[in-house]
DRENKOLPA-709836 format. One line per 3 residues: number of its first residue (from 1); their letters; for each residue x, z, y of N, C-alpha, C. Coordinates in Angstrom, 3 decimals. Layout:
NUM> A> X Z Y X Z Y X Z Y | ...
***
This chain:
1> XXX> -5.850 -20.198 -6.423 -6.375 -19.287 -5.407 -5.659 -19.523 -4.087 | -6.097 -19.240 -2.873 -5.684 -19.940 -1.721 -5.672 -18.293 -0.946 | -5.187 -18.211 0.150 -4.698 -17.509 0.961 -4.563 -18.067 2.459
4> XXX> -5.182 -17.882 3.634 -5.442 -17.996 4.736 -4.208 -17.102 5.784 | -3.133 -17.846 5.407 -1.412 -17.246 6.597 -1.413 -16.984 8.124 | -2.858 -17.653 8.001 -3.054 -17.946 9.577 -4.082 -16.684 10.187
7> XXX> -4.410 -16.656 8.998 -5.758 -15.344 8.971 -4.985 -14.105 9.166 | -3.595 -14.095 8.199 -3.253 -12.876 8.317 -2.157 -12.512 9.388 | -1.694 -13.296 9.958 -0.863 -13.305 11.163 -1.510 -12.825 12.400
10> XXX> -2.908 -13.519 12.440 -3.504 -12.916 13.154 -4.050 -11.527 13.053 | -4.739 -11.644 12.265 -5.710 -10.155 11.847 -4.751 -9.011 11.636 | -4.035 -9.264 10.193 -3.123 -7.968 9.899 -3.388 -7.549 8.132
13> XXX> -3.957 -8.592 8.090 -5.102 -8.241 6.515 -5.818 -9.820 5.810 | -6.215 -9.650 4.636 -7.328 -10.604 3.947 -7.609 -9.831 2.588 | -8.617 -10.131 2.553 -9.559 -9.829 1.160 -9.881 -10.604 0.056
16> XXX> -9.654 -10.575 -1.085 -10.260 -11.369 -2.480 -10.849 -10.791 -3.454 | -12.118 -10.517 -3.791 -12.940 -10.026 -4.276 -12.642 -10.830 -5.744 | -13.207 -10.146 -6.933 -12.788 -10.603 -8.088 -11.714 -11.415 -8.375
19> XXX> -10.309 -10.483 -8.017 -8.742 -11.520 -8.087 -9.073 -10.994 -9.773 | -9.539 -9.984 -10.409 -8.907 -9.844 -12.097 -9.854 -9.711 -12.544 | -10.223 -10.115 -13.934 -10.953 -10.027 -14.663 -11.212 -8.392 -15.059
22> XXX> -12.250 -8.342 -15.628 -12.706 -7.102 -16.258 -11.703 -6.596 -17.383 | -11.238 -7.284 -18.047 -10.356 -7.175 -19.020 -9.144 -6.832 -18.611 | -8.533 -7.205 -17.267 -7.140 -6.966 -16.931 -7.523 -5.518 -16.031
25> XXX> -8.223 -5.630 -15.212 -8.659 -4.453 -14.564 -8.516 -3.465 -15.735 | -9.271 -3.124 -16.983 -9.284 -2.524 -17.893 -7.735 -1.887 -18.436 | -6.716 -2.969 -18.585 -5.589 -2.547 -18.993 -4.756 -1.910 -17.911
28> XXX> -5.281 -2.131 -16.596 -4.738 -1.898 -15.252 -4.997 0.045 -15.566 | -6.569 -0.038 -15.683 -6.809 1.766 -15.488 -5.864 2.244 -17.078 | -6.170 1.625 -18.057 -5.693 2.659 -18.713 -3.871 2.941 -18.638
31> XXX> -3.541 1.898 -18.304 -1.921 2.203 -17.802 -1.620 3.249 -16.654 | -2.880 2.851 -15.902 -2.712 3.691 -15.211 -2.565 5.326 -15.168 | -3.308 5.466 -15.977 -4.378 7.028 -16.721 -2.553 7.413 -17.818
34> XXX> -1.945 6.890 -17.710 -1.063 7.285 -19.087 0.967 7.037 -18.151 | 0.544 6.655 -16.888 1.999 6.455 -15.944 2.257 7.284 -15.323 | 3.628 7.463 -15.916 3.747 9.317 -15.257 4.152 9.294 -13.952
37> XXX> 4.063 10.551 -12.917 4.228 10.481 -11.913 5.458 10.400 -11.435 | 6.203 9.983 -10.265 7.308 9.756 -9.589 7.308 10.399 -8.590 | 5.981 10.988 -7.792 6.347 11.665 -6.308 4.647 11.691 -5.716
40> XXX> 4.427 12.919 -5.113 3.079 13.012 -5.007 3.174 14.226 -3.833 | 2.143 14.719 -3.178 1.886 15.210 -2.361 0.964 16.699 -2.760 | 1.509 18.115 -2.917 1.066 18.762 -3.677 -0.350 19.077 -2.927
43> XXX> -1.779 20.121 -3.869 -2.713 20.607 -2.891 -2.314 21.458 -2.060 | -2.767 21.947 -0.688 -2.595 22.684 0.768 -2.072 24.391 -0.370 | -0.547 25.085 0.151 -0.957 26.796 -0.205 -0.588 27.201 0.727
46> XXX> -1.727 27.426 1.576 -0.923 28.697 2.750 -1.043 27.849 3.989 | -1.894 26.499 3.462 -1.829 25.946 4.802 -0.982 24.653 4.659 | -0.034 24.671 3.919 1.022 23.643 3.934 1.100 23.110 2.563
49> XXX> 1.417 21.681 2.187 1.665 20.840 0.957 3.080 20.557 1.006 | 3.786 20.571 -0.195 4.918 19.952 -0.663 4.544 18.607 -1.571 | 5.621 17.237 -0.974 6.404 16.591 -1.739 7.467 16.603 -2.934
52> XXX> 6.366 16.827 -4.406 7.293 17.169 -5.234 7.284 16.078 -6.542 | 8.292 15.430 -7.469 7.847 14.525 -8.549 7.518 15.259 -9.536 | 7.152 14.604 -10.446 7.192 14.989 -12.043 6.098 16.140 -12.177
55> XXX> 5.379 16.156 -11.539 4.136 17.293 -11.936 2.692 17.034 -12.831 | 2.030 17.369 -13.333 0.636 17.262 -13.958 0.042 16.412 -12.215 | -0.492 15.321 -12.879 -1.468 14.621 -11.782 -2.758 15.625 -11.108
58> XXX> -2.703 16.744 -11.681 -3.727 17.359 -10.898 -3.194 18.010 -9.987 | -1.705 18.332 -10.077 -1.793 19.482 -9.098 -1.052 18.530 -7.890 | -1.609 17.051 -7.613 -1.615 16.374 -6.503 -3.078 16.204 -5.697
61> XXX> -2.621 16.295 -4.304 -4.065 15.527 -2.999 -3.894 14.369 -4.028 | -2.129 13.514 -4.097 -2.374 12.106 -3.932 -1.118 11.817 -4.470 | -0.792 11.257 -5.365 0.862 10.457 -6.125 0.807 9.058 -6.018
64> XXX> 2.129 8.865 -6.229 2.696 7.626 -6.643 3.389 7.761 -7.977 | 3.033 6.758 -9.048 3.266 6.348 -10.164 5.089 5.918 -10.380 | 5.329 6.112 -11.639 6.669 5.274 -11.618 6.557 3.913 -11.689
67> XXX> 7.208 3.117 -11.561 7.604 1.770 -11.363 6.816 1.213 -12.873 | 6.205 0.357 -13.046 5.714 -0.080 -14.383 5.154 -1.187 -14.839 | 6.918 -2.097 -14.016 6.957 -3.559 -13.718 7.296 -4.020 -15.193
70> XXX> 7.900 -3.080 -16.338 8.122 -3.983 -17.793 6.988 -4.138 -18.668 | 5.553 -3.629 -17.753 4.588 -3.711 -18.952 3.858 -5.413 -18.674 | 3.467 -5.764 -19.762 3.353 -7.240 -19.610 2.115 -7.350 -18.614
73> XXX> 0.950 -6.729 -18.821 -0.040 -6.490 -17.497 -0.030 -7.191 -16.535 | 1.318 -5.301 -15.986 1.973 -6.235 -14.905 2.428 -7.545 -14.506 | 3.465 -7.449 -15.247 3.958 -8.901 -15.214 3.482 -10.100 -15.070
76> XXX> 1.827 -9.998 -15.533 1.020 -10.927 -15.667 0.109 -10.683 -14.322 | 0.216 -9.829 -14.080 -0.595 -9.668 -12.558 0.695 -10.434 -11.105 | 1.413 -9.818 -11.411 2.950 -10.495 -10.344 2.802 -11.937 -11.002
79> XXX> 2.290 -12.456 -11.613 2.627 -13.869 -11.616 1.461 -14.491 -10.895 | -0.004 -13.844 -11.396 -0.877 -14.325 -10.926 -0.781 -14.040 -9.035 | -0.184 -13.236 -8.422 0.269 -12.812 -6.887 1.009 -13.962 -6.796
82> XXX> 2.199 -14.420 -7.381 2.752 -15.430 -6.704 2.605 -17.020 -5.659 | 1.030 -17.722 -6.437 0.748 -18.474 -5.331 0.435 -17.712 -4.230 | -0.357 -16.351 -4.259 -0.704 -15.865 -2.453 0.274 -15.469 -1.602
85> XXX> 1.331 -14.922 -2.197 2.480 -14.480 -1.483 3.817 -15.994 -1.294 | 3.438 -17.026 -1.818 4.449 -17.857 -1.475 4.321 -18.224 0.284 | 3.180 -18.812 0.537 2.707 -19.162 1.723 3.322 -18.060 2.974
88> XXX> 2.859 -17.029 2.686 3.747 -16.067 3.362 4.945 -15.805 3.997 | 5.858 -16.205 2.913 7.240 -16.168 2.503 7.786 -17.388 2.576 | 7.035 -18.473 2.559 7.443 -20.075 2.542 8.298 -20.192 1.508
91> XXX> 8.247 -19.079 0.251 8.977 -19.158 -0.944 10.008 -18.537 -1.199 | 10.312 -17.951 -0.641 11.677 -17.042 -0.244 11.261 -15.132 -0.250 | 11.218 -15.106 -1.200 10.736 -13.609 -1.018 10.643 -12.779 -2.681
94> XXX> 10.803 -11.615 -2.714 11.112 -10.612 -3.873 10.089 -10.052 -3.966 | 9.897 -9.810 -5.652 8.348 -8.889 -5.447 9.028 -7.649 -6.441 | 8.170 -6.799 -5.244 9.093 -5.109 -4.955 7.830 -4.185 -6.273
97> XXX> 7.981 -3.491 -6.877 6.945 -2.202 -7.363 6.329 -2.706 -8.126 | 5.261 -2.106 -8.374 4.463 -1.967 -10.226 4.099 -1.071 -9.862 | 3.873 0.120 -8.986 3.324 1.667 -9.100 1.767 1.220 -8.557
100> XXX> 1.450 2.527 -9.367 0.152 2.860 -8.970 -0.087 4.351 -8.165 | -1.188 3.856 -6.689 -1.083 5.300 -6.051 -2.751 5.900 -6.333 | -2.587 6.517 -6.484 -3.541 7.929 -7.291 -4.213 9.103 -5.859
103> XXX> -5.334 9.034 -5.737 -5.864 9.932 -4.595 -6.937 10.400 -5.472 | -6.914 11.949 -5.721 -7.596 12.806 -6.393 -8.789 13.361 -6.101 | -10.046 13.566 -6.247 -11.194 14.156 -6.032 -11.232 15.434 -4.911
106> XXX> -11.763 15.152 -3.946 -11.411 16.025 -2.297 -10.234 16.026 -2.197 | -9.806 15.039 -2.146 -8.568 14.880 -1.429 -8.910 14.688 0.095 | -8.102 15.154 0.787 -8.626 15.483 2.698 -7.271 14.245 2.601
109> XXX> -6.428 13.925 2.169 -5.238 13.317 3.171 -5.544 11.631 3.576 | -5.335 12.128 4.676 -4.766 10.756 5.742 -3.696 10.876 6.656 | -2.952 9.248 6.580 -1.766 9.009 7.023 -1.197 7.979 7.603
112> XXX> -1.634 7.708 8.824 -1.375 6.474 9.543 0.075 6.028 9.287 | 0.503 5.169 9.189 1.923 4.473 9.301 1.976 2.750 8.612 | 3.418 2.283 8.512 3.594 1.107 8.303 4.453 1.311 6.858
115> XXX> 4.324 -0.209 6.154 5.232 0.145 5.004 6.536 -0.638 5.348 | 7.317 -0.726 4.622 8.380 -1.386 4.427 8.801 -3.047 4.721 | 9.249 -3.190 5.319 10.683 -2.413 6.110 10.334 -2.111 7.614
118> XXX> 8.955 -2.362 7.822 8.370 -1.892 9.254 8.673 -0.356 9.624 | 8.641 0.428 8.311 8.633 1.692 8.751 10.137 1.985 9.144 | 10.732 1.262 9.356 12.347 1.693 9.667 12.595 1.412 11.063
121> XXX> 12.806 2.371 12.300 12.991 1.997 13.409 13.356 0.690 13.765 | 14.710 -0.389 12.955 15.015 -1.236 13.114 13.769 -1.895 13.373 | 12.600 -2.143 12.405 12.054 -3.066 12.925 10.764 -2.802 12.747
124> XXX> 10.632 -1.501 13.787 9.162 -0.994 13.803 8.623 -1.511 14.839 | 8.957 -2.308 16.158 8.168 -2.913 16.340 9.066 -4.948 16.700 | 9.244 -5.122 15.512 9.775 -6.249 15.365 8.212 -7.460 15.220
127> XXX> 8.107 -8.337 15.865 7.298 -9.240 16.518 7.259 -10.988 15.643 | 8.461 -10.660 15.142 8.706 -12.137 14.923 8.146 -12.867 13.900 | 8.364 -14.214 14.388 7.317 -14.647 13.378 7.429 -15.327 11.784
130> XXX> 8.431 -14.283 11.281 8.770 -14.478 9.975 7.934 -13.136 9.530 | 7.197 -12.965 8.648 6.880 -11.396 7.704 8.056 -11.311 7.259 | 8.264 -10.362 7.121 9.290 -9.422 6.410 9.079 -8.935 5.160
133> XXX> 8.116 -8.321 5.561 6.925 -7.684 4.559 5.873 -7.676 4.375 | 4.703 -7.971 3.121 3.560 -8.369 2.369 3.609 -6.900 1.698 | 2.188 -6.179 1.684 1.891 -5.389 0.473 0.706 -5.528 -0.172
136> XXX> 0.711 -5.519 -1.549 -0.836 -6.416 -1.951 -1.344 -5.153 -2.729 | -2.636 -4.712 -2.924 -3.351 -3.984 -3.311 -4.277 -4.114 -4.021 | -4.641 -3.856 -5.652 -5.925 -4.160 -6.246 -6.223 -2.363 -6.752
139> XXX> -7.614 -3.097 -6.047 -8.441 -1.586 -6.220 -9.209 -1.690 -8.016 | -8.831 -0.384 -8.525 -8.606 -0.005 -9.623 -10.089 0.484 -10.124 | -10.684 1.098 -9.342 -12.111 1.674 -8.996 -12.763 1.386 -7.796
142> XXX> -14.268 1.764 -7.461 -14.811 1.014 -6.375 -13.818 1.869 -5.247 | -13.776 0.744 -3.850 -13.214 1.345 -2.789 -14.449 1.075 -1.542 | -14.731 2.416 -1.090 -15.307 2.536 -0.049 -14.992 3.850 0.887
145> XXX> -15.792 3.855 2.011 -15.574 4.973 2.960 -16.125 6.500 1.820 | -16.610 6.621 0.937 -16.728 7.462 -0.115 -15.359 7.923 -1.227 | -15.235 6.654 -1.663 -14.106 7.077 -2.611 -12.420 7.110 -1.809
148> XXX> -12.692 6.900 -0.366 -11.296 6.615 0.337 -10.703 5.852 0.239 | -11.062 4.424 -0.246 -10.385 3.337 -0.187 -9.779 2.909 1.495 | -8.573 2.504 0.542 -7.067 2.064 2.060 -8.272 1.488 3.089
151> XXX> -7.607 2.108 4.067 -7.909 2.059 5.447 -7.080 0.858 6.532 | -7.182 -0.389 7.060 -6.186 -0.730 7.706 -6.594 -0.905 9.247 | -6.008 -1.164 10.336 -6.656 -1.208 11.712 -5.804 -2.641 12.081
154> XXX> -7.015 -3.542 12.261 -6.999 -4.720 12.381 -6.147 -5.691 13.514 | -5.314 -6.266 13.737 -4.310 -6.584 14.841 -3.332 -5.603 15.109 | -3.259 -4.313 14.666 -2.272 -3.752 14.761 -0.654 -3.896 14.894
157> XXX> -0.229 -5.101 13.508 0.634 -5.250 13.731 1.311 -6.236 14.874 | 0.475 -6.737 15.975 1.070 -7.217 17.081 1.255 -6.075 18.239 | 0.816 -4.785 17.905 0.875 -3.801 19.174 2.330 -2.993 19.179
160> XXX> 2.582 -2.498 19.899 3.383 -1.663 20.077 3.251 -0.294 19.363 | 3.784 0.372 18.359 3.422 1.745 18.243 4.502 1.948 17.809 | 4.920 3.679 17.517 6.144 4.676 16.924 5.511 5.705 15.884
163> XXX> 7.531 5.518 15.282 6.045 6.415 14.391 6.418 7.719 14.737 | 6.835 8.239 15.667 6.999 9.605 16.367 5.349 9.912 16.393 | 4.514 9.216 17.402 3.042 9.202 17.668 2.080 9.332 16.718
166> XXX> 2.963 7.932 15.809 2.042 8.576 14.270 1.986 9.358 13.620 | 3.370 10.021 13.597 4.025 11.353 13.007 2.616 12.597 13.378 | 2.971 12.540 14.716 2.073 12.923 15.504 0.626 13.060 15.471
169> XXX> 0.313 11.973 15.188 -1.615 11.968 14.798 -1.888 11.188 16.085 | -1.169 11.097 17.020 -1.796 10.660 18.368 -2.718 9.309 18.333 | -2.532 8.441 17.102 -3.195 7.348 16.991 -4.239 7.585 16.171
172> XXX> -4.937 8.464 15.579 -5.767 8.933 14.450 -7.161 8.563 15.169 | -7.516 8.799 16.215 -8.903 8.896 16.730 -8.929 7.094 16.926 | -8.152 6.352 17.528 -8.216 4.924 17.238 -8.595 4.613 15.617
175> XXX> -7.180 5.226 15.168 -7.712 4.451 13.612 -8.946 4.423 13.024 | -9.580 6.095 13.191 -10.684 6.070 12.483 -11.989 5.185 13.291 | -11.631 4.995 14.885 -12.964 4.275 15.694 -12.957 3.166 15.523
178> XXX> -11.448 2.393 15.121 -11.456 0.701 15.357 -11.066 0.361 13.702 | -10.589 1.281 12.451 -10.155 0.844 11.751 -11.426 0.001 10.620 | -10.561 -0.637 9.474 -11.933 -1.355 8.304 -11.136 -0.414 6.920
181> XXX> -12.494 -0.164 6.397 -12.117 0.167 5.076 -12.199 -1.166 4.009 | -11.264 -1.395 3.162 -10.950 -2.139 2.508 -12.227 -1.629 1.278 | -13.454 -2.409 1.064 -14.641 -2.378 0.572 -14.291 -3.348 -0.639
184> XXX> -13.874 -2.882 -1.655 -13.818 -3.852 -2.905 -14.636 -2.987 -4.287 | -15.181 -3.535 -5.092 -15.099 -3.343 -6.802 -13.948 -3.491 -7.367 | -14.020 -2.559 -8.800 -12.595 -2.963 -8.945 -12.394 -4.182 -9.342
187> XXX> -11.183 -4.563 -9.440 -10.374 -5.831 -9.082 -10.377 -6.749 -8.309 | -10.646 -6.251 -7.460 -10.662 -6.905 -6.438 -9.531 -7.113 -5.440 | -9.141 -7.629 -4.626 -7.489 -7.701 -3.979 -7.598 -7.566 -2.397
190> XXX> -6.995 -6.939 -1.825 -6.413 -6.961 -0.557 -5.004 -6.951 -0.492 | -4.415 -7.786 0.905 -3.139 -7.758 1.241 -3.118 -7.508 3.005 | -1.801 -7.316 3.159 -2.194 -6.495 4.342 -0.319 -6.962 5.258
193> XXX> 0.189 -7.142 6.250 1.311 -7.407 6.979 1.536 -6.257 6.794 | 2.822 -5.802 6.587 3.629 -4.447 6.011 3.391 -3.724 7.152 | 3.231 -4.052 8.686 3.152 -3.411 9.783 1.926 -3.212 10.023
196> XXX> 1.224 -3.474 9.735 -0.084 -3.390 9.910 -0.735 -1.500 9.728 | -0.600 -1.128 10.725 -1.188 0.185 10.592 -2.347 0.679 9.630 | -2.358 1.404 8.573 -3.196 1.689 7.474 -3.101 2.964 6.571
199> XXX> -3.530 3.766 5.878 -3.661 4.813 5.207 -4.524 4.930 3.925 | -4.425 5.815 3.009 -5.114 6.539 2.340 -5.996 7.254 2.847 | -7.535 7.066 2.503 -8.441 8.147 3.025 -8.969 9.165 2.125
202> XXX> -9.633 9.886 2.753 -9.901 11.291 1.838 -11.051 10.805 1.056 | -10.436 11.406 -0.217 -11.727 10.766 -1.539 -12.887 11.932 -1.323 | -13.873 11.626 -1.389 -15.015 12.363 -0.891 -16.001 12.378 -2.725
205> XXX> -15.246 11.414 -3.539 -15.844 11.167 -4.895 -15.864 12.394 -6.070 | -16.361 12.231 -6.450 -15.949 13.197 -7.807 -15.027 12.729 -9.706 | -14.354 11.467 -8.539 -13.239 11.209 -9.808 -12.067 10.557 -9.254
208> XXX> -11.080 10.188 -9.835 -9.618 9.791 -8.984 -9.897 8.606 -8.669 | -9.360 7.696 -7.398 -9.491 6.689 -6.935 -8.056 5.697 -6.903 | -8.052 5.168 -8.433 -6.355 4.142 -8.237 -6.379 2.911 -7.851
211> XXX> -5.355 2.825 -7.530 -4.905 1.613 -7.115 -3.454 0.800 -7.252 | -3.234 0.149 -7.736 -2.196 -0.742 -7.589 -1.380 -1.445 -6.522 | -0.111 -0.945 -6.435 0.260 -1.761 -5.401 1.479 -2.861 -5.223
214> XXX> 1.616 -3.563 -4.999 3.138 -4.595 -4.912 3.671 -5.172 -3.825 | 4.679 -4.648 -3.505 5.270 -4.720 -2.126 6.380 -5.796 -2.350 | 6.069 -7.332 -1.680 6.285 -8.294 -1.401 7.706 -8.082 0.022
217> XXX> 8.711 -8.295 -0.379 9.825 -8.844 0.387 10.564 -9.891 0.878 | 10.812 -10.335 2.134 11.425 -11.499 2.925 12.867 -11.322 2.033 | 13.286 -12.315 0.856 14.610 -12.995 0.846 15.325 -12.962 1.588
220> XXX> 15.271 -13.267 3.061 16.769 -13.339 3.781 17.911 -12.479 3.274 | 19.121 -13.109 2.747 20.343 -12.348 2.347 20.607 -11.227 3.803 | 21.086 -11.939 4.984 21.101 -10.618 6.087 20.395 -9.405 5.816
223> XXX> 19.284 -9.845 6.272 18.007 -9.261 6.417 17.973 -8.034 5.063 | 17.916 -8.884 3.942 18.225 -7.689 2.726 19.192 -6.815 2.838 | 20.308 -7.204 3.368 21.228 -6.785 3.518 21.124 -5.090 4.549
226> XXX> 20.458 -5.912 5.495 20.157 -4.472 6.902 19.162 -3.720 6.349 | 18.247 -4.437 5.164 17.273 -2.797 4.842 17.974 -2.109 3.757 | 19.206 -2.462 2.745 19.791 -1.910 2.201 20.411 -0.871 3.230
229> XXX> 21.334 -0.823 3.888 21.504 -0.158 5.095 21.026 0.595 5.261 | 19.615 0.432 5.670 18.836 1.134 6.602 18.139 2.295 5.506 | 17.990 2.121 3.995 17.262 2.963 2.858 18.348 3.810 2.790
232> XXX> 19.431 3.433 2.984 20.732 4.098 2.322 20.692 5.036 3.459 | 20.160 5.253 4.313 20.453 6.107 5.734 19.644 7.506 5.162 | 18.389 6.839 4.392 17.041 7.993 4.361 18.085 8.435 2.716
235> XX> 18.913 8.345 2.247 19.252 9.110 1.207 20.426 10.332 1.776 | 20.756 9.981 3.086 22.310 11.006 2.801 22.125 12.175 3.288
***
């Protein structure tokens, strides 16, 4: 399978439609359906949602799964990722997660931002032309502007943004006018530049919408070194 570096440097994104078979997709949902939660976003009381782990998957908008990189699946899915993410990485790079994120039936949430290690002031708007960070995504169920499949806004990661603004919402009316919904069946694959501005959209479906995700990391010893640092900041 081949991967277009040039595509995504530019753009911010690429798409692969049937990366898994029906059969792996298959072991994908039911792992999924049975991985307990790690951290999720409770429904609105009073107006306001809490960030809480370890709850019944219903009483989330939207979770993240625990880590569930020892099941062979997985393992077999991270291997099959490895030719697309070498090119990237020029070979030099860690593959981060196994979770699956979970957006529940009327779920309203959306959330502009960047992932890792973009989302860390250090190098939120870092330019250069090494990635840092790759996050790859196989949609678990169909993804469309219906079921809320990930949202990304295209060239983004060459612009300038904060995430004070995003914090903010101030970029929301862009995202939704210029952004693409990531349109797959399941198993299908998207990957996306960690900076690349993107979200969860509101499932408008009448069943949960999963997805898989694996967050691809730049090797550099430094470099590892300063986002160790920089995670260790968001714990104290």
């Amino acid at each position: 399978m081949y991967i277009d570096i040039e595509y995504i440097k530019e753009h911010g994104y690429a798409i692969m439609p049937n990366f898994l078979s029906a059969s792996e997709v298959k072991e994908l949902q039911d792992l999924c359906d049975i991985s307990p939660v790690a951290m999720g976003e409770t429904w609105p009381k009073d107006g306001k949602t809490e960030y809480l782990p370890n709850l019944d998957p219903s009483k989330y908008m939207h979770y993240w799964s625990q880590n569930m990189s020892e099941y062979d699946i997985v393992k077999k899915v991270k291997d099959k990722l490895k030719p697309l993410a070498d090119p990237c990485f020029n070979g030099d790079y860690e593959q981060i997660g196994g979770d699956f994120k979970v957006t529940n039936p009327t779920s309203g949430y959306m959330y502009c931002h960047f992932d890792t290690p973009y989302r860390h002031d250090r190098w939120a708007n870092d330019f250069g032309e090494d990635i840092k960070g790759m996050q790859f995504g196989i949609a678990l169920d169909k993804f469309d502007n219906v079921s809320g499949g990930t949202r990304i806004l295209p060239g983004s990661h060459k612009k300038v943004y904060h995430k004070t603004d995003m914090d903010a919402r101030k970029h929301d009316e862009e995202f939704i006018r210029d952004g693409i919904t990531m349109e797959l069946e399941p198993g299908g694959l998207f990957c996306y530049h960690s900076r690349t501005m993107h979200s969860t959209m509101p499932n408008n479906s009448n069943k949960p919408r999963r997805l898989m995700l694996l967050l691809h990391l730049w090797n550099d010893p430094t470099f590892r070194q300063e986002l160790q640092q920089e995670e260790a900041k968001l714990n104290v």
